[in-house]
C-alpha positions in Angstrom: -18.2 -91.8 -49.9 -16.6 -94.4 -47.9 -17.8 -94.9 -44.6 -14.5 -96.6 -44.0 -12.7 -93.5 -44.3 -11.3 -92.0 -41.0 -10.8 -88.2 -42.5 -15.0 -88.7 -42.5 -15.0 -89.4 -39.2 -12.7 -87.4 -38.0 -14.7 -85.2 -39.5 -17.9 -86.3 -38.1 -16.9 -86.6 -34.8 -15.5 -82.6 -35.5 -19.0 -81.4 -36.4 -20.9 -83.8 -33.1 -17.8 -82.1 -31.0 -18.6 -78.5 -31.9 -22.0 -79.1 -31.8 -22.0 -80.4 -28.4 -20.1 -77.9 -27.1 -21.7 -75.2 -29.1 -24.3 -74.6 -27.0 -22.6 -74.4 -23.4 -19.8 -72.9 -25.3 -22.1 -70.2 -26.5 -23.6 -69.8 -23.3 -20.1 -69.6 -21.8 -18.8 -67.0 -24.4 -21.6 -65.3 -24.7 -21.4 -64.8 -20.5 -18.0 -64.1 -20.8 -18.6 -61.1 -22.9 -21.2 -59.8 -21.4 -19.0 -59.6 -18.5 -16.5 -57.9 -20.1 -19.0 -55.5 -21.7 -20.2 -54.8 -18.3 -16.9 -54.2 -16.6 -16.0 -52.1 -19.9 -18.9 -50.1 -19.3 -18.6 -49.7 -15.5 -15.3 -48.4 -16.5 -16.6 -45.9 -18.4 -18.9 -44.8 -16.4 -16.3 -44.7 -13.7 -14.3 -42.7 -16.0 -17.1 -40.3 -16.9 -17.6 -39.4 -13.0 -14.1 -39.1 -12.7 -13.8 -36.5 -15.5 -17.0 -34.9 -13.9 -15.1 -34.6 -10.7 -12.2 -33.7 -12.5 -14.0 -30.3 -14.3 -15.9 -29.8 -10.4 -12.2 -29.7 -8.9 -10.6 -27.8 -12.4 -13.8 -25.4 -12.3 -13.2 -24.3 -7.8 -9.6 -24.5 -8.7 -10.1 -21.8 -11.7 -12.5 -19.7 -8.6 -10.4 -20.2 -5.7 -7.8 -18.7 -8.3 -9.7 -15.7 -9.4 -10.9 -14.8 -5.9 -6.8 -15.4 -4.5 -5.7 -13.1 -7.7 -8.8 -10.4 -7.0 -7.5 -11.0 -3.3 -4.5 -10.4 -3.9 -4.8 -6.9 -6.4 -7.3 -5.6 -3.6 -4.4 -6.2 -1.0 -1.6 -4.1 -3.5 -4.6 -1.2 -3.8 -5.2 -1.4 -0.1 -1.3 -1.0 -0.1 -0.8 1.7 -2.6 -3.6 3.4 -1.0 -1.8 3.2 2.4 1.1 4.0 1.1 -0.1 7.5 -0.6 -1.9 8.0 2.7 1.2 8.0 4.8 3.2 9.5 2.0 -0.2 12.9 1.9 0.5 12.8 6.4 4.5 12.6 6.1 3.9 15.8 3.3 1.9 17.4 5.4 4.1 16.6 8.7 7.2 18.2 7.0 5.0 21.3 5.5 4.4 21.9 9.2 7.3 21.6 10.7 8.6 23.5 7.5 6.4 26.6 8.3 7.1 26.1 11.8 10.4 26.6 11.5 9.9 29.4 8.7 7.7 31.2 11.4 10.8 30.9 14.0 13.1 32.2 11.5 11.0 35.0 10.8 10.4 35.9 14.8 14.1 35.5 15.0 14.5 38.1 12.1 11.5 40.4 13.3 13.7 40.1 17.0 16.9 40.5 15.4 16.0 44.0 13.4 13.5 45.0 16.5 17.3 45.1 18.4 19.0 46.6 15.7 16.6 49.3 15.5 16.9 49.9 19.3 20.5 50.0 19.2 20.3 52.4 16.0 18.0 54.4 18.1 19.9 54.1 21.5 23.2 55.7 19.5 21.6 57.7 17.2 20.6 59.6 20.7 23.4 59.1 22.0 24.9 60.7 19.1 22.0 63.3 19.1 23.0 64.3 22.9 26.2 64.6 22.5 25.9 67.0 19.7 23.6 69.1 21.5 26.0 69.1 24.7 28.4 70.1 22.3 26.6 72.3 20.6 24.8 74.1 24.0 28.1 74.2 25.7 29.9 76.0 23.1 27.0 78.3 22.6 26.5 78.9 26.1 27.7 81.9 28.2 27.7 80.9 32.2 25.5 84.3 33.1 22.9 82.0 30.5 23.9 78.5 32.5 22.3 80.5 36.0 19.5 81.2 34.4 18.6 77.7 33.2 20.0 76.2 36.3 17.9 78.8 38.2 14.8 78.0 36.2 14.8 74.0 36.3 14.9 74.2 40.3 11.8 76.8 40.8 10.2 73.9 38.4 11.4 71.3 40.3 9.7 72.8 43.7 6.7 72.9 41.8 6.5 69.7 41.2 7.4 68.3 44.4 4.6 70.6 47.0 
């Protein structure tokens, strides 16, 4: 070995050069990664309370959901309820009037044959009388028409005193 030879202490002045600086360097690196270790794991743990918040906010999301879509088939049952409700008072409303109007009809028709029958009965005597006055005048001799003119006058005094 030549102690003449540069390459040697080049190579010497290598190994005093990283060993100087080895030690600060270490100290320096080694600080400089546990920095970044740190500020990796303060991201993580950042990023695990995120994701906690995250489910929290997913999870009242999912309930506010379930209550809005419970919310929301109670309102249509509310509604169809309603609805049939109003539909069971319309029915009823139109059997009324229905029956009212079936009741008028049939007091118009109880009216209506109550008339006819008088007016069958007013010319069926009519017809009746005339028959009779037909019947009693042809029948009738005047010495009889005296006598029954004669009678209903002493009956008529009667009734008078």
């Amino acid at each position: 070995m030549d102690l003449q030879d540069p390459t040697l202490w080049v190579a010497v002045g290598f190994v005093i050069l990283v060993a100087g600086v080895y030690r600060p360097g270490k100290k320096a690196l080694l600080g400089m990664l546990d920095a970044r270790i740190e500020t990796i794991r303060g991201n993580l743990e950042e990023a695990s309370e995120l994701r906690r918040l995250a489910e929290q906010e997913l999870a009242e999301y999912q309930r506010k959901q379930r209550e809005a879509k419970k919310n929301a088939e109670d309102h249509v049952a509310h509604a169809r309820g309603e609805a049939e409700r109003q539909a069971r008072e319309e029915q009823q409303k139109f059997e009324a009037v229905m029956e009212r109007r079936e009741q008028a009809a049939m007091e118009k028709i109880a009216q209506a044959e109550a008339e006819a029958l008088r007016e069958v009965r007013a010319v069926s005597i009519e017809t009746a009388m005339a028959a009779t006055r037909r019947l009693i005048v042809g029948r009738m001799d005047p010495e009889r028409q005296g006598e029954l003119v004669d009678s209903a006058v002493r009956g008529l005094r009667g009734r008078l005193h």
